[in-house]
C-alpha positions as CSV (number, residue, x, y, z in Angstrom):
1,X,-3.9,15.7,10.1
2,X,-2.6,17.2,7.2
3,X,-0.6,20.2,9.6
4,X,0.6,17.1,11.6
5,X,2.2,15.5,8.9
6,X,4.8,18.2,8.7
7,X,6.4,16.6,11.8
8,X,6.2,12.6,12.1
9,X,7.3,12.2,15.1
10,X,3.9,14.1,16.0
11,X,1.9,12.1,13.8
12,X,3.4,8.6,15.2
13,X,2.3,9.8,19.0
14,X,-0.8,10.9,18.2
15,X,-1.9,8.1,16.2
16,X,-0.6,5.6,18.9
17,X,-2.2,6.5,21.5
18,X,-5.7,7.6,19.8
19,X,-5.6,4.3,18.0
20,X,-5.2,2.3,21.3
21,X,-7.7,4.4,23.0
22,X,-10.2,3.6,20.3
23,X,-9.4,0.1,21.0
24,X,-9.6,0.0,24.7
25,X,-12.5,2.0,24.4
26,X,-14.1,-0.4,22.2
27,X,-13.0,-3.9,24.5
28,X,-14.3,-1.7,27.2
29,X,-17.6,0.0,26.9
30,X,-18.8,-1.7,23.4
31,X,-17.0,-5.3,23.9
32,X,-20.4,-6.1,26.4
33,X,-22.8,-5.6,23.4
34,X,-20.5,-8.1,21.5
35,X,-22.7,-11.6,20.9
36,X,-20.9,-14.4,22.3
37,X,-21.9,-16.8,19.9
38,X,-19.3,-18.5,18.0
39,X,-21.3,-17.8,14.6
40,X,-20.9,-14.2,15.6
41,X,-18.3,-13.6,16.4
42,X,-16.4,-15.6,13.2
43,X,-18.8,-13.0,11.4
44,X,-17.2,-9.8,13.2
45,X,-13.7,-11.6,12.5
46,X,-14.7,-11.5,8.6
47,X,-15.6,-7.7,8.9
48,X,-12.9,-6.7,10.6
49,X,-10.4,-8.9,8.1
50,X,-12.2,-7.0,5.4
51,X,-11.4,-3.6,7.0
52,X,-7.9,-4.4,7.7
53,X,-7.1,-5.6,4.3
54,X,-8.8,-2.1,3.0
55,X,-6.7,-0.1,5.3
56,X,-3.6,-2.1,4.5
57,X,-4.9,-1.0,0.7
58,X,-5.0,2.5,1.1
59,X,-1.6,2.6,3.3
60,X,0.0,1.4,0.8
61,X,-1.1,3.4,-2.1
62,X,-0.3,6.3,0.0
63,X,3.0,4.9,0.8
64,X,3.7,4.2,-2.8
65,X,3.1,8.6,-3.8
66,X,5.2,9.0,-0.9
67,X,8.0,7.6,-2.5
68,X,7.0,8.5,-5.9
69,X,7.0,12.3,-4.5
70,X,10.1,11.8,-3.2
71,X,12.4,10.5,-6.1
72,X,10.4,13.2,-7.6
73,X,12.3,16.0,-5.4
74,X,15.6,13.6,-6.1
75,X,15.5,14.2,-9.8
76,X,14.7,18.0,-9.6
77,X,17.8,18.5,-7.5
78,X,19.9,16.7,-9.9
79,X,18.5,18.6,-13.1
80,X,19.0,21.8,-11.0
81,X,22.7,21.0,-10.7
82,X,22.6,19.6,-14.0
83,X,21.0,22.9,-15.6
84,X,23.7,25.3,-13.2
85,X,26.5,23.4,-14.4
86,X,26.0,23.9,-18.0
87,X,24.9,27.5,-18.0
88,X,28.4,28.1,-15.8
89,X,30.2,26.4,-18.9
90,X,28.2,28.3,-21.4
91,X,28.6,31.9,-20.2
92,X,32.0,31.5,-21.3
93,X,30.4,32.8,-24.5
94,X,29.5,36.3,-22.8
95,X,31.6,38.8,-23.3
96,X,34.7,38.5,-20.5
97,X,33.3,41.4,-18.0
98,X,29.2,39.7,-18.7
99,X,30.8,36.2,-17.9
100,X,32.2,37.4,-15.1
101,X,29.3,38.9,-13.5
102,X,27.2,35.8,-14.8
103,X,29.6,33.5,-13.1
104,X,29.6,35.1,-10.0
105,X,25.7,35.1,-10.1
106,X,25.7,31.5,-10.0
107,X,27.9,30.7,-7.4
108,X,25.9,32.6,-5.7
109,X,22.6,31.1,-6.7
110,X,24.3,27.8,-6.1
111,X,24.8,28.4,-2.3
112,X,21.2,29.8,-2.2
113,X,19.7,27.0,-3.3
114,X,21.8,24.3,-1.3
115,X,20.4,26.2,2.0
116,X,16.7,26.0,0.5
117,X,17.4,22.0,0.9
118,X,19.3,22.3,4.5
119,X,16.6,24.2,5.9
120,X,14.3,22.4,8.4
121,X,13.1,25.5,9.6
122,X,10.2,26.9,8.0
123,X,10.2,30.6,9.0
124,X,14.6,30.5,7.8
125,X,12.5,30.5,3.9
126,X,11.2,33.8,3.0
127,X,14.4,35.7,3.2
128,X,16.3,32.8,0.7
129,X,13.1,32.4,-1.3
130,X,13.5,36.6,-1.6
131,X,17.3,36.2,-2.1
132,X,16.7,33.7,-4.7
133,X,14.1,35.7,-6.7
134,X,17.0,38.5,-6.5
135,X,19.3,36.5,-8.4
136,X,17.1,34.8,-10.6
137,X,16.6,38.6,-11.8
138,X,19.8,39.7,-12.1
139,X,20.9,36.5,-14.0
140,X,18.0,36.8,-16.5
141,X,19.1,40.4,-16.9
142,X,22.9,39.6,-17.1
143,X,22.3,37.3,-20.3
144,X,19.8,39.7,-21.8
145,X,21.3,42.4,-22.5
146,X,24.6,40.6,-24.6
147,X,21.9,38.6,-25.9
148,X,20.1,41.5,-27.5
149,X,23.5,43.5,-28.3
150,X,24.8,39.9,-30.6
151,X,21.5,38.0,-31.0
152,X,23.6,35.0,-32.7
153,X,22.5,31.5,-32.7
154,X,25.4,31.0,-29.7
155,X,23.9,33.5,-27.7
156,X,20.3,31.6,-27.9
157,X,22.3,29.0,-26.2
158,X,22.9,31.0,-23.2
159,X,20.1,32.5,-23.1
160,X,18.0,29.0,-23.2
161,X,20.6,27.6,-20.5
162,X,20.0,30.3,-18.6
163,X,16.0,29.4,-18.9
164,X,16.8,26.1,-17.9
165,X,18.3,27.3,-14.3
166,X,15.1,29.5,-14.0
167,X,12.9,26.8,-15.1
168,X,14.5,24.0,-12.7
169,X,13.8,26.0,-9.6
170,X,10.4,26.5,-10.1
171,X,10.0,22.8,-10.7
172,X,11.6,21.8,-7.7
173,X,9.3,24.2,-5.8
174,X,6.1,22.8,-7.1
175,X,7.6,19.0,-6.4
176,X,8.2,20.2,-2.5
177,X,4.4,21.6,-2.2
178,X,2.9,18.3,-3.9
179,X,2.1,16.1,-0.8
180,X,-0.6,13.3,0.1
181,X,-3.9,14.8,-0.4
182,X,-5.6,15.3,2.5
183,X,-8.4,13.4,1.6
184,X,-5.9,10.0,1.8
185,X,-4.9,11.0,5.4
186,X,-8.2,11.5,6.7
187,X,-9.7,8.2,4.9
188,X,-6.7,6.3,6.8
189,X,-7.4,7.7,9.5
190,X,-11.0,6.8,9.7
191,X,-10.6,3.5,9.0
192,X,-8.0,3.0,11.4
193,X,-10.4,4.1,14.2
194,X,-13.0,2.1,13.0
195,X,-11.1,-1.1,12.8
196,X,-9.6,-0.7,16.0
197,X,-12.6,0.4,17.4
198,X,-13.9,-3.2,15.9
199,X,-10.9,-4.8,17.3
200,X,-11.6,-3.9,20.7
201,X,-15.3,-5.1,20.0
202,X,-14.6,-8.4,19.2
203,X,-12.4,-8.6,22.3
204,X,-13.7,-11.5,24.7
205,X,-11.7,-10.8,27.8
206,X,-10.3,-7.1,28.4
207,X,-7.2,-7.6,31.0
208,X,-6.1,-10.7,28.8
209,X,-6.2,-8.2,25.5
210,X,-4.7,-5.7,26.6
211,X,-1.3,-6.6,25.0
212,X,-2.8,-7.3,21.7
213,X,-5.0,-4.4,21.6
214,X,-1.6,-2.6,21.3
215,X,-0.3,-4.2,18.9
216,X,-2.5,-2.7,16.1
217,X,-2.0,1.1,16.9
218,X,1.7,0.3,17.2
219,X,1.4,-0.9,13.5
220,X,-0.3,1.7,12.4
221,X,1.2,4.4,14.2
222,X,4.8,3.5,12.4
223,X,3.3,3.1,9.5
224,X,2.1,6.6,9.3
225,X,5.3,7.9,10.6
226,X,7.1,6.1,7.4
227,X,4.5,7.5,5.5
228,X,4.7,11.2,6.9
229,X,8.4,11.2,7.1
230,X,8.8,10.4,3.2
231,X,6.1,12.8,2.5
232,X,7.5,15.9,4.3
233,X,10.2,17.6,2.6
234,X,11.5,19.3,5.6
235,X,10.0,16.7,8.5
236,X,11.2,14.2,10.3
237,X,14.4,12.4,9.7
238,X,14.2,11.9,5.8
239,X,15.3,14.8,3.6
240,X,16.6,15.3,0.2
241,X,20.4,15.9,0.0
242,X,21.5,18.9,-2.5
243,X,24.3,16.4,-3.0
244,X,24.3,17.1,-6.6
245,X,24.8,20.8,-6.1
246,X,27.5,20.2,-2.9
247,X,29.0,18.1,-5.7
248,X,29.0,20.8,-8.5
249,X,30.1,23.9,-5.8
250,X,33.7,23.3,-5.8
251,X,33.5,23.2,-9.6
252,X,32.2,26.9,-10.0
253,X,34.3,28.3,-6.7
């Protein structure tokens, strides 16, 4: 489940048509067991209530980190282009040729980190994930050594704006690898089974239920496609914009 929620379209098939199987199979091979007395079955409506309003619980605690986790990778990107844009002003301090070279490190390192957020593709990341280690290198070194030639209190400024650049990246990286647990997608998932499994139980006449025993996993099924969609950084149709760095490039170019 947790694989599948890389791509939501996946997870909104799937869960459709597993869901409505569980119900058919329930209206259809466990509906006969079903007591028929009114008593009963007002009883089996209470239980499956109950389970609904747990599952509509849980899907909406995990739709509520989804969105946390995603304003989370919305204000990384915009401290990213927040901490570039400053350092750009400040290695106007360097020495002309070290400011030079600095500058043209961050353009650089600008461009590489607007494709890590216009990438969908997974196996397009190791060579700008290697790319951007390289220049996060050679920028640390390009500050270090005027640094340690004039160690004034200006210098510290660079240097510590320079840190912040570093220091951004990583913290957008660890924002696009904190997802839904898994343990929230497969405790959704269960209960969703199990109440339409109950659903189809409770079900008096199959052929006249077999509209409404769609409705449920059609629910549920875009439900967890909202939910996957937000959660998945590179997924479905909902991405994070680098439109605070797209913003800042024709600054520094």
């Amino acid at each position: 489940m947790f694989i599948l929620a890389d791509s939501p379209q996946t997870v909104f098939a799937v869960s459709l048509v597993a869901l409505w199987l569980c119900a058919w199979a329930g209206a259809r091979f466990l509906g006969r067991f079903a007591p028929r007395g009114e008593e009963a079955h007002e009883d089996l409506s209470v239980v499956l209530a109950a389970s609904l309003t747990l599952l509509g619980l849980i899907i909406g605690f995990s739709f509520s980190m989804a969105i946390s986790r995603y304003d989370q990778r919305k204000n990384y990107e915009e401290a990213e282009a927040n901490a570039v844009g400053t350092e750009y002003v400040r290695t106007q301090f360097l020495p002309a040729a070290d400011a030079a070279q600095a500058q043209q490190l961050l353009r650089e390192y600008l461009d590489q980190r607007i494709l890590f957020y216009n990438v969908h593709d997974r196996s397009q990341l190791p060579p700008i994930d290697a790319r951007t280690a390289e220049l996060q290198n050679e920028l640390w070194q390009s500050v270090r050594a005027p640094a340690t030639a004039s160690p004034t209190p200006v210098m510290a400024l660079v240097v510590a704006g320079m840190n912040d650049v570093l220091n951004s990246q990583g913290y957008t990286q660890a924002a696009w690898w904190n997802r839904i647990p898994k343990a929230a997608w497969w405790l959704m998932a269960l209960i969703a089974v199990m109440c339409n499994f109950m659903l189809g139980y409770t079900a008096r006449h199959l052929r006249s239920r077999l509209v409404l025993l769609s409705v449920l996993p059609l629910v549920l099924g875009v439900a967890f496609f909202l939910i996957a969609d937000i959660d998945s950084p590179r997924g479905g149709i909902i991405h994070v914009a680098p439109q605070n760095l797209l913003a800042l490039r024709p600054t520094l170019h």
